[in-house]
C-alpha positions in Angstrom: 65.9 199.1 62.5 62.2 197.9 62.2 60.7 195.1 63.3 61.1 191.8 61.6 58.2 190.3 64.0 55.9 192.3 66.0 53.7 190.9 68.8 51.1 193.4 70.3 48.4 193.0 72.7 48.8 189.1 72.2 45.9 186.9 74.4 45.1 183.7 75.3 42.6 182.3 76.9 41.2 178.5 77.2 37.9 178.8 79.5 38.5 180.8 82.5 42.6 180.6 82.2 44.3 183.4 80.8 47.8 181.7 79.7 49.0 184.8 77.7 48.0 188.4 78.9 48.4 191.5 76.6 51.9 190.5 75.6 53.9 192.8 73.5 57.7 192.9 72.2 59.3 193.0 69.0 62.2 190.7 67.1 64.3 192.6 65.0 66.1 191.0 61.9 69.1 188.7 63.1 68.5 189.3 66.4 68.4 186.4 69.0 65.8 186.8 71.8 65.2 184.5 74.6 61.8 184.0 76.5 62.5 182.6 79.9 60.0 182.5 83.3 58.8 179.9 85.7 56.4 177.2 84.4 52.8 177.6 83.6 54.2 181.2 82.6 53.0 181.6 79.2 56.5 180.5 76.9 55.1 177.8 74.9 51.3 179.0 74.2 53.2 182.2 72.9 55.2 180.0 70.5 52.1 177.9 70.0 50.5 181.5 68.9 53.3 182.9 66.7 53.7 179.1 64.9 49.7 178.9 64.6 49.5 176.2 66.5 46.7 178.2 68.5 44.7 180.8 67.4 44.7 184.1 69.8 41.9 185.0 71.6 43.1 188.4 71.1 46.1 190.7 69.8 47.9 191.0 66.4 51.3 189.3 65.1 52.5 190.9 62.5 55.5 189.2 60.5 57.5 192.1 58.2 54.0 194.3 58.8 51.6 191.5 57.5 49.5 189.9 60.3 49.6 186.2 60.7 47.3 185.8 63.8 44.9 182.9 63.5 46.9 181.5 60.2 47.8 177.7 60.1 50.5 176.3 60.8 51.6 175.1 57.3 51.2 178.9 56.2 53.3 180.2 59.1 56.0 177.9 57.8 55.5 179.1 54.1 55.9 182.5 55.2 59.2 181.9 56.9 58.3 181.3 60.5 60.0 177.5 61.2 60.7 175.8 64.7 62.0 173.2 66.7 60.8 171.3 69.6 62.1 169.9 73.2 62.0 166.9 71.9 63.9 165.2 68.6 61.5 163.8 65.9 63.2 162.6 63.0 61.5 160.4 60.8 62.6 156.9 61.3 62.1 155.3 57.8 63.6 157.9 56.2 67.7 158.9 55.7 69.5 161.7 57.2 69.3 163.6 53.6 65.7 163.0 53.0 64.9 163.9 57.2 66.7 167.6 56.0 64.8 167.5 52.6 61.2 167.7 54.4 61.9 171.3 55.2 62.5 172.2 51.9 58.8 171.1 51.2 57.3 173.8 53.7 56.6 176.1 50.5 55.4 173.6 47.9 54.7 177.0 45.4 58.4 176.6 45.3 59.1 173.7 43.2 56.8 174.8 40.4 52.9 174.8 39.9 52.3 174.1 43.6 52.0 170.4 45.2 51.1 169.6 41.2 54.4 170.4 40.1 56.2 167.8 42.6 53.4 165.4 41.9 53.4 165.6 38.0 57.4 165.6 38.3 57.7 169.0 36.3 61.0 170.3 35.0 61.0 173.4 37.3 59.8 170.7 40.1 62.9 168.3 39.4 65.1 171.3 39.1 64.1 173.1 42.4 64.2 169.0 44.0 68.1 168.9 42.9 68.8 172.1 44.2 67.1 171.2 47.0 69.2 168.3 47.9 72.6 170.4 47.0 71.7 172.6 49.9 70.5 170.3 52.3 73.6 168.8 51.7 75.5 171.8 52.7 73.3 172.3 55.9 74.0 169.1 57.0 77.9 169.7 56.8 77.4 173.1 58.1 75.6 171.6 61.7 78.6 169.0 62.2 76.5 166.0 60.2 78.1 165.3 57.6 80.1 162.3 58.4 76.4 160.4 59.6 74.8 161.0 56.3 74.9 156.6 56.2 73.7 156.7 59.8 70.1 155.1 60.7 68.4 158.2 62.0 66.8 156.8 65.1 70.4 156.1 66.1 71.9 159.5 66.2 72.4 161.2 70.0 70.2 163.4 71.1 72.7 166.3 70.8 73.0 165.4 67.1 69.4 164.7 66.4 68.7 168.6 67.9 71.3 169.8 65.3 69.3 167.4 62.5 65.8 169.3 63.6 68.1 172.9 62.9 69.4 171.5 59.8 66.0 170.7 58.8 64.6 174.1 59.5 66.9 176.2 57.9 65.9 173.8 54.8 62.9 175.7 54.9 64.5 179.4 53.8 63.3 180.5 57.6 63.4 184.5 58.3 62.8 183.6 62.1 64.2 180.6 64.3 61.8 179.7 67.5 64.0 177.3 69.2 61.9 175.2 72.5 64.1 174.5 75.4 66.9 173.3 72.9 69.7 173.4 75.1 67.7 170.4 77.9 69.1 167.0 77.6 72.7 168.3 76.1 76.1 167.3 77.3 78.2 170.8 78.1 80.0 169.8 74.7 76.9 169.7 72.5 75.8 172.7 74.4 78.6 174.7 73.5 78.2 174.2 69.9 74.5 174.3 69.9 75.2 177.9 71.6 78.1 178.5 68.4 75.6 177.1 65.6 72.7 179.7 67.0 75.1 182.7 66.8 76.2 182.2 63.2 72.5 181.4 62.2 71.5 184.8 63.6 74.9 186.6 62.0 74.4 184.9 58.3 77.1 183.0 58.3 75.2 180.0 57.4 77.1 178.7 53.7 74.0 178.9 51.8 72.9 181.4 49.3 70.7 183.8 50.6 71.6 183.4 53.9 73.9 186.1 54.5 70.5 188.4 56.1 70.9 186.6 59.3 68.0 184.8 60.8 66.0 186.1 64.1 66.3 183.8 66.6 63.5 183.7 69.7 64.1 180.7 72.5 62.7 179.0 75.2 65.1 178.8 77.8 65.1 177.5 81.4 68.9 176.8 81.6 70.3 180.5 82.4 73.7 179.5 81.5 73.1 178.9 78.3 70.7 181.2 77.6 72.1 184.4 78.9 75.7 184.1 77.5 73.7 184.0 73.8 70.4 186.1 73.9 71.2 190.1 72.9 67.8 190.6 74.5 65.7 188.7 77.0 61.7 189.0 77.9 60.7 187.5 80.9 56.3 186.6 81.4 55.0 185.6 84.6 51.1 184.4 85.0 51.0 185.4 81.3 52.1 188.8 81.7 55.3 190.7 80.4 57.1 191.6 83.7 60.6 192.6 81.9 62.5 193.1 78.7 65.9 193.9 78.2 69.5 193.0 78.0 71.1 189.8 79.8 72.6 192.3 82.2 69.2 194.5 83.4 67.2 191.4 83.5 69.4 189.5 85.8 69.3 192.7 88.3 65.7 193.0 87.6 63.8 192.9 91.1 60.6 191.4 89.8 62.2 188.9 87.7 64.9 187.8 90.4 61.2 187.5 92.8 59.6 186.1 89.8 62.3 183.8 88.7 65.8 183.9 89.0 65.8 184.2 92.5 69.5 185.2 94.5 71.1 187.5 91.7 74.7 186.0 92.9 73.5 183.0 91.3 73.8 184.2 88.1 76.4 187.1 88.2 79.5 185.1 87.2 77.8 184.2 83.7 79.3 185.7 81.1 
């Protein structure tokens, strides 16, 4: 199967740090991939590169063969690269339905001539709009929010405001998932279903038309017992640099990772 995402050579550097070193690895359709390695190693400038948050010093990223190095961030979006944060930002004046309907504005080409179609109120605009809000509708049943669609915002938990941010970004017709740390701050509960909710993201089992592909999934990950049950495929950086890349199973054997990182291997061998 090629690959959805491909990341080669990838550098950053701000002054005489090098934060990201020659990285390389590919995502493949549906697939969920997990980043992990010990702070200061590199995790979030690489997201910060494949969202366009930061521009690389050098290296390509190629989404479906098409590089997208350097682009903004808005045009990331547009092209199907969406994300969540560590940290919950719903918008406070605004409901649960409307918080989910921002996502659905990442491509304004699709709700008729551009950001003058929504403006001018065109038919294709208020069309795509009702849709719109029909399938947000369904995303917000599908991540377990459907009985909070009357609840302030700002008073949601932090669990359910992390499944708000997901609901959200699949609102934007993503083809890739970059999830930040999204397991820190959980209960084991809301952990558990965050962990369920990811799988049937990345299998297409998400109830909304033209979702059946499955979406790539990569994460940011410093909680191993999440992370390792989940990811089919892990790639560990230290001091910028790819040191691994594998299955859960090599990489928690790996000698260089369990130096770099994960320290006794014991610690880690009864997760499933």
């Amino acid at each position: 199967m090629s690959a959805l995402l491909s990341v080669r050579g990838l550098s950053k550097r701000f002054g005489g740090l090098t934060a990201v070193d020659a990285l390389d690895f590919d995502l493949a359709p549906g697939e969920i991939l997990g980043l992990i390695g010990p702070n200061g190693a590199g995790k979030t400038t690489t997201f910060n590169l494949i969202a366009g948050a930061f521009a690389p010093t050098s290296g390509t990223i190629a989404l479906e063969g098409e590089e997208i190095q350097g682009s903004k961030p808005h045009a990331v979006a547009a092209k199907g690269i969406l994300r969540t944060f560590q940290h919950n930002m719903p918008f406070a004046g605004m409901s649960l339905l409307e918080n989910v309907l921002v996502g659905a504005h990442t491509n304004f080409a699709a709700f008729g001539s551009g950001l003058g179609g929504i403006v001018f109120g065109t038919a294709k605009a208020r069309a795509t709009e009702t849709a719109s809000r029909l399938q947000a509708l369904d995303l917000i049943e599908f991540v377990g929010l459907k009985d909070l669609l009357e609840t302030p915002v700002t008073t949601l938990s932090f669990g359910q405001g992390r499944l708000l941010e997901i609901a959200r970004a699949l609102c934007g017709g993503p083809k890739i998932m970059l999830f930040d740390e999204p397991a820190a701050g959980l209960t084991p509960a809301e952990a558990h279903r965050l962990s369920d909710t990811i799988r049937q993201i990345s299998r297409g089992e998400v109830p909304v038309p033209g979702y059946d592909r499955g979406i790539a999934v990569l994460l940011i990950e410093h909680d191993m017992r999440f992370l390792l049950p989940l990811a089919q495929r892990v790639v560990v950086l230290n001091f910028g640099r790819k040191i691994a890349d594998g299955t859960p199973d090599r990489i928690r054997d790996d000698p260089a990772v369990i130096e770099a990182y994960l320290g006794d291997p014991a610690a880690t061998r009864g997760i499933a």
